[in-house]
C-alpha positions, -999 to 999 in steps of 0.1 A, spaced: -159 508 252 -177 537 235 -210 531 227 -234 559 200 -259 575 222 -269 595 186 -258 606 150 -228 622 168 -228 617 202 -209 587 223 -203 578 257 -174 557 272 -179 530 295 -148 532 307 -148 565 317 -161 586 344 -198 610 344 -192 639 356 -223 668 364 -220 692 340 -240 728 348 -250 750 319 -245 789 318 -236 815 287 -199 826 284 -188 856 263 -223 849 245 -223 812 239 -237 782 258 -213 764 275 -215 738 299 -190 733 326 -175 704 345 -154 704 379 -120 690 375 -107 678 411 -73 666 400 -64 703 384 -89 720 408 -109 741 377 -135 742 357 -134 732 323 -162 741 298 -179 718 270 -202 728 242 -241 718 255 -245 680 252 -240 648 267 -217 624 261 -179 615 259 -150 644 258 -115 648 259 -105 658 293 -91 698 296 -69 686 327 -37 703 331 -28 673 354 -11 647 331 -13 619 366 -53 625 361 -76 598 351 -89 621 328 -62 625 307 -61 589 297 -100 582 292 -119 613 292 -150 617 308 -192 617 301 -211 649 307 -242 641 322 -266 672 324 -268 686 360 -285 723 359 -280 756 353 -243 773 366 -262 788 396 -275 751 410 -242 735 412 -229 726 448 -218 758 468 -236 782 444 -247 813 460 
């Protein structure tokens, strides 16, 4: 069920949250997201709410509901950062 968090913005109860870290890439904000069923990162414009999954892997959960971003940090505090 997908539910207006703003003017443009939903999220999907149905569908997973996933931390999404901020960084700039080639000059724009982007906000990145850890796929573990195609093992990459996929990037987002800079909000929360619900997306279309990037996933290469058609088996993913992903594929068939999307996912939330949920706000997590900048690129350099996600898990394993130097």
């Amino acid at each position: 069920m997908k539910v207006p968090v703003d003017e443009v913005a939903v999220i999907d109860l149905d569908a997973p949250v996933l931390p999404a870290y901020e960084t700039k890439y080639r000059g724009v904000v982007r906000w990145f997201v850890w796929c573990r069923h195609c093992r990459e990162w996929h990037d987002h414009g800079p909000a929360e709410g619900h997306r279309d999954a990037h996933c290469r892997d058609e088996s993913s959960p992903y594929w068939r509901k999307g996912y939330n971003l949920a706000y997590a940090g900048k690129w350099w505090d996600r898990p394993g950062a130097g």
